[in-house]
C-alpha positions as CSV (number, residue, x, y, z in Angstrom):
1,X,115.0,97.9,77.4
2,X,116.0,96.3,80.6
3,X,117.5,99.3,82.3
4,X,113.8,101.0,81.7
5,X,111.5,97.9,83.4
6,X,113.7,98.6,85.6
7,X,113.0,102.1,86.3
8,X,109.6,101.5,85.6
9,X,109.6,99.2,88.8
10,X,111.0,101.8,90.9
11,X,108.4,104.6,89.5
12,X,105.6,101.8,90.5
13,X,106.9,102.1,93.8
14,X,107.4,105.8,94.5
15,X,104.0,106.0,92.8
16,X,102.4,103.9,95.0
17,X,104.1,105.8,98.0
18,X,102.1,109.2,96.3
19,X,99.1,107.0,96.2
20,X,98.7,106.0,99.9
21,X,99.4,110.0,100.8
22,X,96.6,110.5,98.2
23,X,94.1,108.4,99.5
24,X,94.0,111.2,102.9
25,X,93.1,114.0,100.0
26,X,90.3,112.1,98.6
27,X,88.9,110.6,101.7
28,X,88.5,113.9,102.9
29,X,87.4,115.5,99.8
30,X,84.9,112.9,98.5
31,X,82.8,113.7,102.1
32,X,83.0,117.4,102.7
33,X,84.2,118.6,99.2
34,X,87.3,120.3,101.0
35,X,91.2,120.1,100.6
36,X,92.9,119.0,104.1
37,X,96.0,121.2,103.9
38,X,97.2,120.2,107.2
39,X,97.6,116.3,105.7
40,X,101.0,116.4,104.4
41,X,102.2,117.7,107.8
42,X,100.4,115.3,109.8
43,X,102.5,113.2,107.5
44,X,105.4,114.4,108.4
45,X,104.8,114.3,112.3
46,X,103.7,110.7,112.1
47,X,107.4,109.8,109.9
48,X,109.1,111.7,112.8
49,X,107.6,110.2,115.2
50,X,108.5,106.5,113.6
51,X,111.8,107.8,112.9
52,X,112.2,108.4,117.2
53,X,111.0,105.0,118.2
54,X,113.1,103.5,115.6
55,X,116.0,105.0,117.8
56,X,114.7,104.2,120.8
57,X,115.1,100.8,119.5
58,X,111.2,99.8,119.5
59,X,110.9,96.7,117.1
60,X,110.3,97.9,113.7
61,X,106.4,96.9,113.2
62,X,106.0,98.0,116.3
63,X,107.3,101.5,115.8
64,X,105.6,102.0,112.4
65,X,102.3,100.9,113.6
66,X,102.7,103.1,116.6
67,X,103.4,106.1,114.4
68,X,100.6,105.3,112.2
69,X,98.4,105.4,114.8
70,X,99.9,109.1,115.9
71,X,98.9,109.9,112.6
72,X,95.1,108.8,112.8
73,X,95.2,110.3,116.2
74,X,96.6,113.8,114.5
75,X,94.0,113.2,111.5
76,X,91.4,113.2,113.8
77,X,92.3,116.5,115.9
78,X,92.8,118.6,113.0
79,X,89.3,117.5,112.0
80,X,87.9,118.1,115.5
81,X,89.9,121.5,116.2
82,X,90.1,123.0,113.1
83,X,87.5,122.0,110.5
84,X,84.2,121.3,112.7
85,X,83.8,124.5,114.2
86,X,84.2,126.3,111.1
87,X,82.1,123.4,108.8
88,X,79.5,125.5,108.2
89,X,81.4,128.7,106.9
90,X,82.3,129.9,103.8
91,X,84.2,126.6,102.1
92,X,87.8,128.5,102.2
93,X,87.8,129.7,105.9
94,X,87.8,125.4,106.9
95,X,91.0,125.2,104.1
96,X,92.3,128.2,105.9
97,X,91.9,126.8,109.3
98,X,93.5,123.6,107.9
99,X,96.4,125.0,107.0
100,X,96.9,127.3,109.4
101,X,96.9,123.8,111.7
102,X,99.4,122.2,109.3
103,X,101.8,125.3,110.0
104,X,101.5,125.2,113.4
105,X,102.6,121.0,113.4
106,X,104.9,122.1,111.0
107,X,106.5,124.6,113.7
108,X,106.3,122.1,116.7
109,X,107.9,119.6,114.6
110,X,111.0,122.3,114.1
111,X,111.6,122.8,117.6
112,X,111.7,119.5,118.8
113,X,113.6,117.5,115.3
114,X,115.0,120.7,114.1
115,X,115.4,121.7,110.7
116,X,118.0,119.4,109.2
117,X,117.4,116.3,107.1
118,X,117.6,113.2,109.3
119,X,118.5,110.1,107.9
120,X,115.9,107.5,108.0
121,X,116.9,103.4,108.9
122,X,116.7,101.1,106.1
123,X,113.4,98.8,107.3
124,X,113.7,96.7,104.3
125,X,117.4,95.2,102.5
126,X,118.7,97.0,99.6
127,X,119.4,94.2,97.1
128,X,119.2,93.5,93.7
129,X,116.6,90.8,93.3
130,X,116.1,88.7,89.6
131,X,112.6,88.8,88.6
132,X,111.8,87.1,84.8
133,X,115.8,88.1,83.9
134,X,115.4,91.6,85.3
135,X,117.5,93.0,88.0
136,X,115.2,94.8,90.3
137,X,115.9,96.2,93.6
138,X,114.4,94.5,96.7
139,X,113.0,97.8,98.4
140,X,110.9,98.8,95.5
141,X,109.2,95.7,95.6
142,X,108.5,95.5,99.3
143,X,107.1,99.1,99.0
144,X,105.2,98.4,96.2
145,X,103.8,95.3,97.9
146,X,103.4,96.9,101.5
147,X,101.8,99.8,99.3
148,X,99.1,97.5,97.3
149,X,98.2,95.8,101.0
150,X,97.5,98.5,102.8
151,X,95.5,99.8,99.8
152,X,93.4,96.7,99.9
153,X,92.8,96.9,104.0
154,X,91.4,100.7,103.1
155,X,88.8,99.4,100.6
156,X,87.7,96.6,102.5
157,X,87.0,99.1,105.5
158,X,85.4,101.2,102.3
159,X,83.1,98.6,101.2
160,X,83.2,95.9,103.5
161,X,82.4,97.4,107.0
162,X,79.6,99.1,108.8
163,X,81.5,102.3,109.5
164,X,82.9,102.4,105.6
165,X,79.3,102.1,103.8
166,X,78.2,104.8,106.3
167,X,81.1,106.8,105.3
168,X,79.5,106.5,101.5
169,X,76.2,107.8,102.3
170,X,77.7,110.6,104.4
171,X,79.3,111.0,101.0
172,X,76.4,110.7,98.4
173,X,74.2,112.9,101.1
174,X,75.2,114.3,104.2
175,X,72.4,115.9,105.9
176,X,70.1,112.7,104.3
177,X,72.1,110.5,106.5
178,X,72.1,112.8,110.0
179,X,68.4,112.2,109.5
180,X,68.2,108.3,108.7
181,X,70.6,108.3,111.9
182,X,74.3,107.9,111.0
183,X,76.1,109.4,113.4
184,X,77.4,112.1,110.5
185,X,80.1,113.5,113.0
186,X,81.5,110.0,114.0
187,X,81.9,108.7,110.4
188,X,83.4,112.2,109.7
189,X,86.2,111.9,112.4
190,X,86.9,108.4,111.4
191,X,87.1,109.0,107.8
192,X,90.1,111.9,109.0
193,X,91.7,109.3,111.0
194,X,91.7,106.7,108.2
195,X,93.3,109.2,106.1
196,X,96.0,109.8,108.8
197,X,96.7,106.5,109.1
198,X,97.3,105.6,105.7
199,X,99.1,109.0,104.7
200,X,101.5,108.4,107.8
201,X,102.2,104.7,106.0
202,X,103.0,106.2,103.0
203,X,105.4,109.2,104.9
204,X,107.2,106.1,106.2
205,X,107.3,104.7,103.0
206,X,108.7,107.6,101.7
207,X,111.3,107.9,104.4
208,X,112.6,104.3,103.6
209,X,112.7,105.0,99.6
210,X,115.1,108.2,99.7
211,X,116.7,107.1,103.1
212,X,115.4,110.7,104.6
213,X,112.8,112.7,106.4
214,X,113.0,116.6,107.0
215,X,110.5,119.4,108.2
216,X,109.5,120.4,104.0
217,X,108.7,116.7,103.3
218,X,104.9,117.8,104.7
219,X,104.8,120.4,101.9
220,X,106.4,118.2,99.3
221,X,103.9,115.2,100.1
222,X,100.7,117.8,100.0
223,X,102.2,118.7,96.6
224,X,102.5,115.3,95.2
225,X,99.9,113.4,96.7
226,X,97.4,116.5,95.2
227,X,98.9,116.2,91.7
228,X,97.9,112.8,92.2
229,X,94.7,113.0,93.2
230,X,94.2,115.3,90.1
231,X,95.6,113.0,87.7
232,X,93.4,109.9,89.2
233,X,90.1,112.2,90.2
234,X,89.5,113.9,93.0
235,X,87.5,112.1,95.6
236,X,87.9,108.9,93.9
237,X,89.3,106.2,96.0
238,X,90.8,104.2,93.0
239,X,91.2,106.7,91.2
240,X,93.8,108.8,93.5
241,X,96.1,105.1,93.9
242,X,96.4,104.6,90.5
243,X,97.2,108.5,89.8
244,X,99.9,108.5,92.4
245,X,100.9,105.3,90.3
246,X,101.0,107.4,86.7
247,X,102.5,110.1,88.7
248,X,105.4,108.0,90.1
249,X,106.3,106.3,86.4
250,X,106.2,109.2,84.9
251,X,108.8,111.2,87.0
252,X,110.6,108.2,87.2
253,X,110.4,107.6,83.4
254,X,111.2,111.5,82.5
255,X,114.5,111.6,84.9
256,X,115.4,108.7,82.5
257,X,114.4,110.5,79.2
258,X,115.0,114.2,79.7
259,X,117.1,114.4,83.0
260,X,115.5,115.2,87.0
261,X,116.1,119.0,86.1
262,X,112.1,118.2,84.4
263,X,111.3,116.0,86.6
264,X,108.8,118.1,88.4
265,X,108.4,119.9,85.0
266,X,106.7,116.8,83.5
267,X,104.3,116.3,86.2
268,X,102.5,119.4,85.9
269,X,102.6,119.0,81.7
270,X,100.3,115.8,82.6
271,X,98.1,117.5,85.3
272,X,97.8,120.3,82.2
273,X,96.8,117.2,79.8
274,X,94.7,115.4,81.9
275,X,92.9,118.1,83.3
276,X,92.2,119.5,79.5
277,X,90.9,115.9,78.8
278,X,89.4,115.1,81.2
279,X,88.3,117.9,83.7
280,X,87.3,115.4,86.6
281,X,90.1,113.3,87.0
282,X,91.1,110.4,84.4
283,X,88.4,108.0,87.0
284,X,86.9,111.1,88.2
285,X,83.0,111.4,87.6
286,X,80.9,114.8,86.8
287,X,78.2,115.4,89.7
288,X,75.3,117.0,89.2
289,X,72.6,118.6,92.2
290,X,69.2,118.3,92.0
291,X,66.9,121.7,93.0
Protein backbone atom coordinates (compact mmCIF):
# COMPACT_ATOMS: atom_id res chain seq x y z
CA UNK A 1 0.00 0.00 0.00
CA UNK A 2 2.88 2.29 0.77
CA UNK A 3 4.97 1.42 -2.25
CA UNK A 4 1.67 2.60 -4.38
CA UNK A 5 1.06 6.32 -2.57
CA UNK A 6 4.09 6.31 -3.46
CA UNK A 7 3.90 5.90 -7.07
CA UNK A 8 0.92 7.67 -6.98
CA UNK A 9 2.95 10.84 -5.93
CA UNK A 10 5.32 10.43 -8.64
CA UNK A 11 2.30 10.01 -11.41
CA UNK A 12 0.90 13.44 -9.66
CA UNK A 13 4.00 14.84 -10.73
CA UNK A 14 4.69 13.65 -14.21
CA UNK A 15 0.91 14.39 -14.62
CA UNK A 16 1.17 17.71 -13.74
CA UNK A 17 4.31 18.13 -16.08
CA UNK A 18 1.61 16.75 -19.11
CA UNK A 19 -0.76 19.37 -17.69
CA UNK A 20 1.37 22.57 -17.97
CA UNK A 21 2.32 21.25 -21.81
CA UNK A 22 -1.57 20.92 -22.08
CA UNK A 23 -2.58 24.06 -21.08
CA UNK A 24 -0.58 25.47 -24.74
CA UNK A 25 -3.19 22.98 -26.66
CA UNK A 26 -6.18 24.31 -25.04
CA UNK A 27 -5.29 27.91 -24.92
CA UNK A 28 -4.91 27.79 -28.51
CA UNK A 29 -7.83 25.60 -29.20
CA UNK A 30 -10.48 27.15 -26.98
CA UNK A 31 -9.85 30.66 -29.28
CA UNK A 32 -9.39 29.53 -32.86
CA UNK A 33 -10.78 25.91 -32.59
CA UNK A 34 -7.18 24.71 -34.03
CA UNK A 35 -4.43 22.14 -32.94
CA UNK A 36 -0.91 24.03 -32.58
CA UNK A 37 1.32 21.24 -33.87
CA UNK A 38 4.40 23.28 -33.72
CA UNK A 39 3.81 23.48 -29.64
CA UNK A 40 5.60 20.45 -28.56
CA UNK A 41 8.71 21.69 -30.51
CA UNK A 42 8.62 25.11 -29.31
CA UNK A 43 8.82 22.97 -26.15
CA UNK A 44 11.61 21.41 -27.00
CA UNK A 45 13.65 24.56 -28.23
CA UNK A 46 12.70 26.49 -25.05
CA UNK A 47 14.24 23.05 -22.74
CA UNK A 48 17.38 23.37 -25.04
CA UNK A 49 17.76 26.62 -24.71
CA UNK A 50 17.53 26.28 -20.56
CA UNK A 51 19.62 23.41 -20.84
CA UNK A 52 22.67 25.95 -22.65
CA UNK A 53 22.40 28.65 -20.09
CA UNK A 54 22.49 26.13 -17.49
CA UNK A 55 26.06 25.39 -18.85
CA UNK A 56 26.95 28.64 -19.32
CA UNK A 57 26.55 28.73 -15.70
CA UNK A 58 23.59 31.40 -15.64
CA UNK A 59 21.95 31.04 -12.14
CA UNK A 60 19.32 28.59 -12.26
CA UNK A 61 16.01 30.92 -12.03
CA UNK A 62 17.59 32.90 -14.09
CA UNK A 63 18.19 30.44 -16.95
CA UNK A 64 14.64 28.91 -16.66
CA UNK A 65 12.94 32.08 -16.73
CA UNK A 66 15.02 33.16 -19.65
CA UNK A 67 14.13 30.03 -21.61
CA UNK A 68 10.54 30.42 -20.79
CA UNK A 69 10.52 33.55 -22.17
CA UNK A 70 12.28 32.06 -25.60
CA UNK A 71 9.44 30.00 -25.52
CA UNK A 72 6.61 32.78 -25.43
CA UNK A 73 8.77 34.53 -27.83
CA UNK A 74 8.64 31.24 -30.23
CA UNK A 75 4.74 30.84 -29.34
CA UNK A 76 4.26 34.05 -30.58
CA UNK A 77 6.15 33.75 -34.06
CA UNK A 78 4.63 30.63 -35.02
CA UNK A 79 1.33 32.46 -34.45
CA UNK A 80 2.43 35.43 -36.44
CA UNK A 81 4.35 33.53 -39.32
CA UNK A 82 2.49 30.54 -39.71
CA UNK A 83 -1.15 30.69 -38.58
CA UNK A 84 -2.36 34.47 -39.25
CA UNK A 85 -1.70 34.57 -42.79
CA UNK A 86 -3.47 31.45 -43.45
CA UNK A 87 -6.40 32.14 -40.47
CA UNK A 88 -8.96 32.47 -42.76
CA UNK A 89 -8.39 29.19 -44.98
CA UNK A 90 -9.64 26.04 -44.92
CA UNK A 91 -9.11 24.96 -40.89
CA UNK A 92 -6.34 22.11 -41.90
CA UNK A 93 -4.05 24.30 -44.15
CA UNK A 94 -3.28 26.59 -40.48
CA UNK A 95 -2.63 22.85 -38.73
CA UNK A 96 -0.48 22.24 -41.82
CA UNK A 97 1.30 25.38 -41.66
CA UNK A 98 1.86 24.65 -37.93
CA UNK A 99 3.42 21.77 -38.27
CA UNK A 100 5.27 22.38 -41.03
CA UNK A 101 6.82 25.30 -38.51
CA UNK A 102 7.35 22.69 -35.79
CA UNK A 103 9.53 20.62 -38.30
CA UNK A 104 11.44 23.28 -39.36
CA UNK A 105 12.44 24.20 -35.24
CA UNK A 106 12.67 20.64 -34.97
CA UNK A 107 15.52 20.69 -37.79
CA UNK A 108 17.34 23.86 -36.51
CA UNK A 109 17.34 22.41 -33.14
CA UNK A 110 19.31 19.20 -34.82
CA UNK A 111 22.00 21.05 -36.27
CA UNK A 112 22.87 23.17 -33.50
CA UNK A 113 22.26 20.35 -30.19
CA UNK A 114 22.49 17.44 -32.51
CA UNK A 115 20.57 14.36 -32.28
CA UNK A 116 21.73 12.67 -29.13
CA UNK A 117 20.04 12.73 -25.69
CA UNK A 118 21.70 15.34 -23.49
CA UNK A 119 21.62 14.95 -19.97
CA UNK A 120 19.68 17.57 -18.15
CA UNK A 121 21.21 19.18 -14.40
CA UNK A 122 19.30 18.13 -11.44
CA UNK A 123 17.57 21.83 -10.44
CA UNK A 124 15.97 20.35 -7.54
CA UNK A 125 17.72 17.42 -4.72
CA UNK A 126 16.88 13.87 -5.25
CA UNK A 127 15.96 12.77 -1.74
CA UNK A 128 13.70 10.69 -0.06
CA UNK A 129 11.51 13.06 2.02
CA UNK A 130 8.83 11.44 5.03
CA UNK A 131 5.46 12.77 4.44
CA UNK A 132 2.49 11.21 7.03
CA UNK A 133 5.04 7.88 7.25
CA UNK A 134 5.46 7.73 3.50
CA UNK A 135 8.75 7.93 1.79
CA UNK A 136 8.41 10.22 -1.07
CA UNK A 137 10.96 11.60 -3.23
CA UNK A 138 11.85 15.33 -2.99
CA UNK A 139 11.71 16.11 -6.88
CA UNK A 140 8.25 14.95 -7.32
CA UNK A 141 7.03 17.16 -4.89
CA UNK A 142 8.84 20.35 -6.00
CA UNK A 143 7.48 19.53 -9.51
CA UNK A 144 4.26 19.02 -8.40
CA UNK A 145 4.29 22.16 -6.35
CA UNK A 146 6.20 24.37 -9.11
CA UNK A 147 3.56 22.66 -11.45
CA UNK A 148 0.22 23.75 -9.26
CA UNK A 149 1.87 27.51 -9.02
CA UNK A 150 2.45 28.15 -12.23
CA UNK A 151 -1.01 26.77 -12.95
CA UNK A 152 -2.51 29.25 -10.55
CA UNK A 153 -0.38 32.38 -12.17
CA UNK A 154 -2.19 31.23 -15.66
CA UNK A 155 -5.68 31.40 -14.26
CA UNK A 156 -5.32 34.51 -12.50
CA UNK A 157 -4.05 36.07 -15.96
CA UNK A 158 -7.31 33.96 -17.26
CA UNK A 159 -9.72 35.62 -14.97
CA UNK A 160 -8.12 38.16 -13.17
CA UNK A 161 -6.56 40.55 -15.82
CA UNK A 162 -7.62 42.83 -18.54
CA UNK A 163 -5.83 40.98 -21.31
CA UNK A 164 -7.24 37.40 -19.86
CA UNK A 165 -11.13 38.30 -19.86
CA UNK A 166 -10.54 39.71 -23.34
CA UNK A 167 -8.92 36.55 -24.26
CA UNK A 168 -12.59 34.86 -23.17
CA UNK A 169 -14.63 36.93 -25.26
CA UNK A 170 -12.24 36.44 -28.22
CA UNK A 171 -13.15 33.00 -27.23
CA UNK A 172 -17.05 33.00 -26.79
CA UNK A 173 -17.14 35.36 -30.14
CA UNK A 174 -14.47 36.44 -32.13
CA UNK A 175 -15.61 38.64 -34.79
CA UNK A 176 -18.27 40.13 -31.81
CA UNK A 177 -15.25 41.29 -30.00
CA UNK A 178 -13.17 42.96 -33.21
CA UNK A 179 -16.26 45.01 -33.32
CA UNK A 180 -16.86 46.05 -29.55
CA UNK A 181 -12.95 46.91 -29.99
CA UNK A 182 -10.62 44.24 -28.55
CA UNK A 183 -7.75 44.28 -30.32
CA UNK A 184 -8.66 40.41 -31.62
CA UNK A 185 -5.02 40.05 -33.02
CA UNK A 186 -3.20 41.30 -29.83
CA UNK A 187 -5.19 38.95 -27.42
CA UNK A 188 -4.55 36.26 -30.09
CA UNK A 189 -0.66 36.62 -30.06
CA UNK A 190 -0.67 36.78 -26.41
CA UNK A 191 -2.76 33.90 -25.81
CA UNK A 192 0.24 31.90 -28.16
CA UNK A 193 2.83 33.34 -26.01
CA UNK A 194 1.14 32.29 -22.77
CA UNK A 195 1.00 28.96 -24.06
CA UNK A 196 4.77 29.05 -24.92
CA UNK A 197 5.57 30.10 -21.79
CA UNK A 198 3.90 27.66 -19.72
CA UNK A 199 4.58 24.53 -22.17
CA UNK A 200 8.44 25.60 -22.03
CA UNK A 201 7.96 25.33 -17.97
CA UNK A 202 6.58 22.12 -18.21
CA UNK A 203 9.55 20.90 -21.05
CA UNK A 204 11.93 21.97 -18.19
CA UNK A 205 9.95 20.13 -15.89
CA UNK A 206 10.14 17.25 -17.88
CA UNK A 207 13.88 17.61 -18.46
CA UNK A 208 14.49 17.62 -14.59
CA UNK A 209 12.04 14.41 -13.92
CA UNK A 210 13.85 11.87 -16.37
CA UNK A 211 17.24 13.74 -16.14
CA UNK A 212 17.12 14.19 -20.15
CA UNK A 213 16.19 16.24 -23.19
CA UNK A 214 16.61 15.13 -26.92
CA UNK A 215 15.30 16.44 -30.40
CA UNK A 216 11.83 13.65 -30.25
CA UNK A 217 10.91 15.04 -26.80
CA UNK A 218 8.85 17.85 -29.06
CA UNK A 219 6.86 14.94 -30.59
CA UNK A 220 6.57 12.93 -27.39
CA UNK A 221 5.23 16.11 -25.44
CA UNK A 222 2.60 16.93 -28.54
CA UNK A 223 1.59 13.31 -27.94
CA UNK A 224 1.02 13.42 -24.26
CA UNK A 225 0.01 16.80 -23.59
CA UNK A 226 -2.93 16.01 -26.50
CA UNK A 227 -3.98 12.78 -24.89
CA UNK A 228 -4.37 14.99 -22.07
CA UNK A 229 -6.25 17.52 -23.26
CA UNK A 230 -8.60 14.78 -24.50
CA UNK A 231 -9.02 13.06 -21.36
CA UNK A 232 -9.70 16.64 -19.38
CA UNK A 233 -11.70 18.43 -22.59
CA UNK A 234 -10.41 20.14 -25.22
CA UNK A 235 -10.26 23.87 -24.81
CA UNK A 236 -10.92 23.61 -21.12
CA UNK A 237 -8.40 25.26 -19.04
CA UNK A 238 -9.14 23.02 -15.93
CA UNK A 239 -10.02 20.55 -17.54
CA UNK A 240 -6.58 19.87 -19.67
CA UNK A 241 -4.45 20.20 -15.86
CA UNK A 242 -6.35 17.75 -14.22
CA UNK A 243 -6.32 15.31 -17.50
CA UNK A 244 -2.57 15.59 -17.68
CA UNK A 245 -3.02 14.71 -13.93
CA UNK A 246 -5.31 11.30 -14.67
CA UNK A 247 -2.94 10.77 -17.48
CA UNK A 248 0.27 10.85 -15.33
CA UNK A 249 -1.36 8.36 -12.41
CA UNK A 250 -2.50 6.26 -14.64
CA UNK A 251 0.82 5.42 -16.63
CA UNK A 252 2.49 5.63 -13.49
CA UNK A 253 -0.06 3.28 -11.76
CA UNK A 254 -0.10 0.72 -14.98
CA UNK A 255 3.89 0.41 -15.12
CA UNK A 256 3.23 -0.77 -11.47
CA UNK A 257 0.23 -3.15 -12.31
CA UNK A 258 0.93 -4.55 -15.77
CA UNK A 259 4.64 -3.52 -16.51
CA UNK A 260 5.90 -0.05 -18.85
CA UNK A 261 5.68 -2.45 -21.92
CA UNK A 262 1.58 -0.99 -21.51
CA UNK A 263 2.33 1.84 -20.40
CA UNK A 264 1.56 3.82 -23.43
CA UNK A 265 -1.03 0.97 -24.08
CA UNK A 266 -3.20 2.07 -21.15
CA UNK A 267 -3.31 5.66 -22.07
CA UNK A 268 -4.97 5.27 -25.25
CA UNK A 269 -7.52 2.39 -23.54
CA UNK A 270 -8.61 5.63 -21.32
CA UNK A 271 -8.71 8.22 -24.18
CA UNK A 272 -10.97 5.14 -25.88
CA UNK A 273 -13.16 5.20 -22.51
CA UNK A 274 -13.40 8.58 -21.93
CA UNK A 275 -14.05 9.63 -25.34
CA UNK A 276 -17.01 6.85 -25.55
CA UNK A 277 -18.36 8.44 -22.33
CA UNK A 278 -18.02 11.35 -22.64
CA UNK A 279 -17.26 12.72 -26.26
CA UNK A 280 -16.23 16.32 -25.00
CA UNK A 281 -13.73 15.74 -22.56
CA UNK A 282 -14.51 14.39 -18.89
CA UNK A 283 -14.86 18.75 -18.12
CA UNK A 284 -15.33 19.31 -21.69
CA UNK A 285 -18.79 21.10 -22.61
CA UNK A 286 -21.03 20.51 -25.93
CA UNK A 287 -21.27 23.90 -28.02
CA UNK A 288 -23.87 24.71 -29.96
CA UNK A 289 -24.10 27.77 -32.96
CA UNK A 290 -26.94 29.79 -33.36
CA UNK A 291 -28.19 30.61 -37.27
Amino acid sequence: MTYLLEQLANGLAIGSVYALIALGYSLVYSILYLINFAHGYVIMVGAFAALTLLGMEVPAPAAVLAACLVGAALGAAVERIAYRPVRAANRVVPMVSALGAGLVLSSVAQLIWGPEVHAFPQLAPRAMIGVLGLSLPSQSLVILVISFLLVAVASWFLYGTRLGLAAQCVCQDLEASRLMGIPVDTVIVAVYALGGFFGVAGGILFGMYFNAVFIQMGLLATTKAWAAAMIGGVGNFHGAFLGGLILGVAETLSVVVVGSAYRDGVSLLIIVVVLLLRPNGLFGSVTTERS
